[in-house]
N, C-alpha and C positions, 0 to 999 in steps of 0.2 A: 232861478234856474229855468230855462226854456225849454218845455218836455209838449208833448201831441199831447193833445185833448184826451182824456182818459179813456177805454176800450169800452163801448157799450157790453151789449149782452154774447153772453159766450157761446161758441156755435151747438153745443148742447150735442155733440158726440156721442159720447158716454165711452171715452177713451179710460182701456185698462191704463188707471195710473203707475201700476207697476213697470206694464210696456214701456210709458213714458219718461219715467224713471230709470229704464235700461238702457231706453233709444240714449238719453242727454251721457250717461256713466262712459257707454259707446264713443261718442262724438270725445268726450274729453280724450279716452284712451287714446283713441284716434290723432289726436290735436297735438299733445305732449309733446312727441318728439317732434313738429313741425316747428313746436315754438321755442325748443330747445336748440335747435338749426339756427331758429333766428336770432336767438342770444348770443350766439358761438359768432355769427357773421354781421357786418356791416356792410355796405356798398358804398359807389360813389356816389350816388343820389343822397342816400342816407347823410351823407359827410358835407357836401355841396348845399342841404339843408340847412344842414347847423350854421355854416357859414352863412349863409340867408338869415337867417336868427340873428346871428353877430353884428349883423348890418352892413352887409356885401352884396350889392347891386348893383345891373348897369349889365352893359355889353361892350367889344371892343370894336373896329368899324367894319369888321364882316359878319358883325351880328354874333360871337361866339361869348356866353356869359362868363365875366367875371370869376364866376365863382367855379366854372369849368378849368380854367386855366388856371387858379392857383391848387383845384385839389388834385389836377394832372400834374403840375408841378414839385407838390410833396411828395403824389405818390411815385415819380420820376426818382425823387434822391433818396429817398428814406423811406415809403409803404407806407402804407395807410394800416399796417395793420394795427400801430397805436393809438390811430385817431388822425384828423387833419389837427384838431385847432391846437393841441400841445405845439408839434413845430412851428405852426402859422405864428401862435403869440410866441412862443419864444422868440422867434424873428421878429416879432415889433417890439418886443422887451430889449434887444439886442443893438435897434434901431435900427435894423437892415430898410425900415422903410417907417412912414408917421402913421401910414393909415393902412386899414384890409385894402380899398381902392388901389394906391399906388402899389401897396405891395404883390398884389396880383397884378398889375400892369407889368411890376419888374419880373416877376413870375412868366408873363407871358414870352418875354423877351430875353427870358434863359440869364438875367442879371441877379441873382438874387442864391442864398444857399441856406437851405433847410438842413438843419438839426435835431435828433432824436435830444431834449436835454435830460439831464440828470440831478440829482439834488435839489437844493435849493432854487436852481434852473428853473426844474419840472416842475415845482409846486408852485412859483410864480406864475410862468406860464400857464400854468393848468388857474389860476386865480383871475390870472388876466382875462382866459376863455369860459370861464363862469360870469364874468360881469358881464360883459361882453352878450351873450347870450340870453341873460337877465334878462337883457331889455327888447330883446324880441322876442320871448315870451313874455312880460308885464305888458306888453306891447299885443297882443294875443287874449289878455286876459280883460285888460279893455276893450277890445272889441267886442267880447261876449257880456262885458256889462253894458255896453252903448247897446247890444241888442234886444238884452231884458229892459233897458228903459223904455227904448221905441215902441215894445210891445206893450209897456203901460202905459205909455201915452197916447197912442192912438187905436190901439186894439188889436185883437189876434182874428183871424180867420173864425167865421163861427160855426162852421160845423166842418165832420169831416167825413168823407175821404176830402183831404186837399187833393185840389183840380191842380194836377201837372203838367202845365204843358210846354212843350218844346219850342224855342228862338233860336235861329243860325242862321245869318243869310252868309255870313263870312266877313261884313262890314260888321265892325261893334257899331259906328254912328249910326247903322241903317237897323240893327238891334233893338238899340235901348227904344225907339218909338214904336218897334212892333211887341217888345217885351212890357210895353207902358199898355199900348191898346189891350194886350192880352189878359191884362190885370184887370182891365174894366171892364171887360170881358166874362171875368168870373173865375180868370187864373189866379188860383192861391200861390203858387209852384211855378218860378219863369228856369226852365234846365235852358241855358246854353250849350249846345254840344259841339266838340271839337271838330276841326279839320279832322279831315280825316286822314288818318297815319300820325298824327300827334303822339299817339299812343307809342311809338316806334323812333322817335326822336330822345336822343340821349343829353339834351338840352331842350330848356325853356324859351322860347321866343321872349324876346323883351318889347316892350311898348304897344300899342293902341294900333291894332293891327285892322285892316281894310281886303283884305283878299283871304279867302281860305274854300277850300273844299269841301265840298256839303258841311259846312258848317265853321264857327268861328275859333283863331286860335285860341288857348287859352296861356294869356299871361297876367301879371298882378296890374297891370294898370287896364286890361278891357274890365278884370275882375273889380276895378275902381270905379272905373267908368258904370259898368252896369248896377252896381249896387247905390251909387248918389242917383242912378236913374230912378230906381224902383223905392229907392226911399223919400225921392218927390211925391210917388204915385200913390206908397203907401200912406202919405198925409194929408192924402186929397182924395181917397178912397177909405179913411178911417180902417184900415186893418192895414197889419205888415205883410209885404207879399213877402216871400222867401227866393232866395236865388241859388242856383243848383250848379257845377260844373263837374269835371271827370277829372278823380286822381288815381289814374290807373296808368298804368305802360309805365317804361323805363325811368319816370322821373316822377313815380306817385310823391316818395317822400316829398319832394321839394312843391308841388302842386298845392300836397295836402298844406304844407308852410303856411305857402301864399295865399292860400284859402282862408286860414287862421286867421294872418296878418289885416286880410281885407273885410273880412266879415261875411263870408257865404255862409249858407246856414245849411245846407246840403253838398251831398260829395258822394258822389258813385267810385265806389270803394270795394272793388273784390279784387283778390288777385288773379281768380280761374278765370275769368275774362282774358286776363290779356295771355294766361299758360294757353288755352284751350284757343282763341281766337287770332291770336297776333304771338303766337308761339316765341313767348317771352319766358324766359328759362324761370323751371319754377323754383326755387332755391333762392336768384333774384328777386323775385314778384313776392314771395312768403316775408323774406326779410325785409324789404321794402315797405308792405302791407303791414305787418308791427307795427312799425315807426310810424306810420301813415295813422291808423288809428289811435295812438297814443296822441297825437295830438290834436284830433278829430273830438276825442274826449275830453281832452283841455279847453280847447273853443268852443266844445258848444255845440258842436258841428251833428247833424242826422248821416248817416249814413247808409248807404241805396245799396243792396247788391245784387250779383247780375244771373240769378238760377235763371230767371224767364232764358235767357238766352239758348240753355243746353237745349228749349225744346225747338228752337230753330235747324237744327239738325239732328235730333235724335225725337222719336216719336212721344205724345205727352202723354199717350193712356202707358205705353206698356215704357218710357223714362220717367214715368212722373215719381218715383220714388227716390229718383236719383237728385229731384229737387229737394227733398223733404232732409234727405242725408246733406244735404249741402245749408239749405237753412241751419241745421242743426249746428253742424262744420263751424260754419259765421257764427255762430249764434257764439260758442265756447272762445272760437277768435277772439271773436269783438269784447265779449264778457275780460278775459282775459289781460286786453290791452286798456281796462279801461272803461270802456264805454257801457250808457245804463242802458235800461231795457229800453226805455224811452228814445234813445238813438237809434233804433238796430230798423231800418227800414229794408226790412228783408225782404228779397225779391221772388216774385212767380206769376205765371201769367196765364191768358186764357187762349189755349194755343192748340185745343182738342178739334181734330177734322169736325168738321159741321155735320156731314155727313151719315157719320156713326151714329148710330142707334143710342139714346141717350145720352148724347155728348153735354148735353146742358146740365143734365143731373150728375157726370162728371164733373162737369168744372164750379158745380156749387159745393161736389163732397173735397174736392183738392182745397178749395175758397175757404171752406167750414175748416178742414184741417191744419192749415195754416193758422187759422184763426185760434182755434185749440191751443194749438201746440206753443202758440207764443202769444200768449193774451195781454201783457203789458206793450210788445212792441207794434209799432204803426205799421210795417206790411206794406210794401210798395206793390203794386195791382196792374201787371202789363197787360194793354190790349191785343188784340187780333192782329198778326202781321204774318204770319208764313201762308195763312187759308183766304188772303187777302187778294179774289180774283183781280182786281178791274172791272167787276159789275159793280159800280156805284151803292145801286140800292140795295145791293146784298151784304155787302159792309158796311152800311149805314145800320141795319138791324141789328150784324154782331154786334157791333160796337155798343147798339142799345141793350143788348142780353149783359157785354159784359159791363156795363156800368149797372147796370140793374145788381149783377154777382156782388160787386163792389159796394154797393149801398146795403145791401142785405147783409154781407159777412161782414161787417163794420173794419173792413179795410184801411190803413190810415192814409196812403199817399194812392192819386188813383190815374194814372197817366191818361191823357186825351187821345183816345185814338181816334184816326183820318179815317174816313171811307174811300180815299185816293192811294191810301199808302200801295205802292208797288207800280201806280198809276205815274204818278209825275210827284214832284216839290210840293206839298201841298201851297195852294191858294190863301189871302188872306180870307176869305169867304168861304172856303173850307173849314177853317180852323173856327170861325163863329158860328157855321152849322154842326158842328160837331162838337161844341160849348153847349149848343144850346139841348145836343142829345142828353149831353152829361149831365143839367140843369135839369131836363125834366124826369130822368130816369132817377135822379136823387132825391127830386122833391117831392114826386108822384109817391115814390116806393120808402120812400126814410123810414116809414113807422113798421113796414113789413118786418121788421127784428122782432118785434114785440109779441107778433104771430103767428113768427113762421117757428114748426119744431117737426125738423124729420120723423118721421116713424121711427120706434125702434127698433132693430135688425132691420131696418129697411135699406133701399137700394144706397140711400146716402150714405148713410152710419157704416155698412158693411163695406163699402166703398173705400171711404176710409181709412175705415183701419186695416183693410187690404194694404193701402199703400202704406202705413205705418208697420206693417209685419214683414214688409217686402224690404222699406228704409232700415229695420232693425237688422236683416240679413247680410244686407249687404255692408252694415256701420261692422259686424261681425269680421266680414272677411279683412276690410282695412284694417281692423284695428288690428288684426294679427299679420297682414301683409304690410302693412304702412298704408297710410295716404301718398307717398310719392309717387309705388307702385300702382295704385289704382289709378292716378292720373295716367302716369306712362301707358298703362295696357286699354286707355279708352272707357275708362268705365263713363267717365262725365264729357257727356254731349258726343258721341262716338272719336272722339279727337284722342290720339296717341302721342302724349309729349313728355320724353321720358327726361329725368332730374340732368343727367350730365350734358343735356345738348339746347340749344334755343338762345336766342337773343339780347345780349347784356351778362350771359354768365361769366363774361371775362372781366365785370364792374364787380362781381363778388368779392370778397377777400374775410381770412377767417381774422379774426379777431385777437391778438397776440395777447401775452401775459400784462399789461401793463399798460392795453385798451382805454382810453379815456373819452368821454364824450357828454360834456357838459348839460348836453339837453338830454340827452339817456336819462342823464341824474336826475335834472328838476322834471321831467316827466314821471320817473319813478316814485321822485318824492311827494309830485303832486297825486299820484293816482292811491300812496299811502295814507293822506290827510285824511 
């Protein structure tokens, strides 16, 4: 099993474990009924997945997938609220068509007629949509064994925080050489990040895509492409690099799939992202986000989530506690669908005005408490980006403070931050200067765990657990309002996105008495092993 490097030394708090104890009891009350939503509902994405499992790929010649048109097509005659794959295989049990392929083609072109079946009908079909399935998950689980060999045969990153750094030019060909340079470099961590508005696309691009929007689309053959790339690099660099893409916005489930199928080994995975950012109805994104992590945890997969974000628009001394209730949030999520501590590469960043009086000794007691608070999980470490003037050399030091934070709270995953960011695209000579910060801020400072220890009640400690008293208040008020309501009234990142309105709520659908869905099962069954 492929887990992070084990957590050095603990940031030595001296958090009331009782607190602690109340804050996670909070977070689950809290969580319940979001996950009870998600049980009750399915999507199209969610269904459009399975059929990607079954082995339905491809697009037709204006680019519209496969798998779009045959589960518009089911849910056209008969709703989705039983599932696609019962009607889809009773239709090829029927012989309305030989293959998933043709039979979405006829699907496309309104020649074909789906049935709810019954009987001996149903339990075929429903047999046929289990084999079927099978093999795109057995197909899944090999990849996660090809990853644990790789990692014995040539070796794992040797220390950490892994160095994450970011490739997109929009070309995957013009990618994979700068995501190979980046590796020798001293990137552990190659994130491709998407076009932009991908998020927002109720379908997956198909093929090996050459144009995109500050950054590349993500489909399963760039996901192809880039991964034979890095696993040249990794052979000839003796350690495995890892590769990172985004399964979030409207088609997480089916991203998260293709991630599985292809072997990524990280997935930027929240749903408030894209409620709060790309006002993607949250009811959508929750249900989605199950299904996304349930097979996150079958492959293998780390997953990244995005608190750094809320303090992009809402302020990080007096919101930082609205990260710590959102860490906690994922934390019961992710535990819930699955995945071990060892996955949970939970998000927060160093986003405190420079300014302010003591801002560094904030963002070492936020750094320490993350660290505390979830000592098995690796901690994704976002850089400097909202106080990032355009003076060069004044973001060149944050960026050394906050890799310095990140070596000392033994952070697992440690994003590369630009001293350009706000300036322009960064430069391929940006990104090796600001390698080489992270290089020496971790090599100089690595041993600093061993003898750094706050004072007690001091600025750090008290620090804190300020934000811990603050996270515990407000886990309080959700849990007896909901989490849907605190999202609606803005409490996270000042954004108001309330549950009945937003983007893909019309992909929802509740889930009828007689519900079936083949990968639900084997995901259930596997998370019972």
């Amino acid at each position: 099993m492929t887990r992070t490097p084990a957590p050095g030394a603990r940031a030595h708090l001296d958090l009331d474990p009782q607190v602690v104890r109340r804050a996670r009891s909070l977070a689950r009350r809290a969580g319940r009924p979001v996950v009870r939503l998600a049980q009750e509902h399915t999507t199209v994405s969610v269904e459009r997945a399975t059929l990607r499992l079954a082995g339905l790929a491809g697009a037709d010649h204006e680019r519209v997938p496969w798998v779009n048109h045959l589960v518009a097509g089911v849910r056209d005659q008969v709703g989705l609220e039983g599932g696609v794959t019962t009607p889809v295989h009773d239709a090829l049990a029927r012989g309305e068509a030989p293959d998933l392929l043709t039979l979405a083609q006829k699907a496309a072109a309104g020649a074909v007629t789906f049935r709810v079946p019954e009987g001996k009908d149903r339990t075929a079909a429903q047999r046929l949509a289990r084999r079927a399935v099978t093999q795109g998950m057995t197909r899944i689980d090999r990849q996660r064994a090809a990853r644990e060999r790789l990692i014995a045969k040539v070796g794992d990153a040797p220390a950490r925080p892994w160095v994450y750094l970011i490739v997109a030019t929009g070309d995957i060909y013009e990618d994979m050489p700068q995501a190979q340079a980046a590796a020798r470099g001293g990137a552990d961590v190659i994130a491709v990040i998407r076009s932009t508005g991908q998020s927002l696309l109720d379908y997956v691009p198909e093929g090996a895509t050459r144009e995109g929007y500050a950054g590349t689309y993500a489909t399963q053959e760039n996901f192809r492409l880039m991964r034979a790339a890095l696993d040249e690099t990794s052979k000839e660099l003796g350690r495995y690099v890892r590769l990172t893409n985004y399964a979030s916005g409207l088609c997480m489930p089916e991203i998260a799939t293709l991630a599985g199928l292809e072997r990524l080994d990280m997935m930027l995975n929240d749903s408030m992202y894209g409620i709060l950012f790309r006002d993607i109805n949250p009811i959508r994104t929750f249900v989605d986000q199950r299904f996304s992590r349930q097979i996150h945890a079958r492959a293998g997969i780390i997953i990244n989530t995005g608190e750094d974000n809320y303090l992009t628009t809402a302020d990080a001394v007096e919101a930082a506690h609205t990260v710590t209730v959102s860490q906690l949030l994922n934390e019961y999520f992710a535990k819930e669908a699955g995945l071990a501590d060892w996955q949970l590469g939970l998000g927060h960043a160093f986003e405190i005005n420079p300014d302010l009086p003591d801002s560094f000794r904030m963002e070492l007691a936020h750094a320490m408490l993350a660290r505390d608070l979830f000592p098995r999980a690796p901690l994704k470490w976002m850089p400097p980006t909202k106080h990032m003037t355009g003076d060069v050399f004044r973001g060149y030091l944050l960026d050394g403070f906050f890799n310095l934070v990140g070596g000392l709270t033994d952070q697992g995953i440690l994003l590369v931050g630009m001293m350009t960011e706000a300036v322009v695209t960064p430069f391929l000579s940006d990104r090796d200067l600001a390698l080489q910060n992270v290089r020496y801020a971790l090599e100089a400072g690595r041993g600093l765990r061993e003898d750094f220890r706050p004072p007690t009640d001091g600025f750090i400690q008290t620090r804190a657990r300020r934000v811990l008293s603050e996270a515990v208040d407000l886990l309080v008020r959700i849990a007896d309002d909901t989490l849907l309501e605190a999202i609606a009234d803005g409490t996270f990142g000042l954004m108001k996105r309330p549950a009945n309105a937003g983007k893909g709520l019309d992909g929802v659908v509740r889930k009828g008495p007689d519900y079936d869905n083949p990968t639900m099962t084997l995901l259930e069954e596997g998370s019972a092993r």
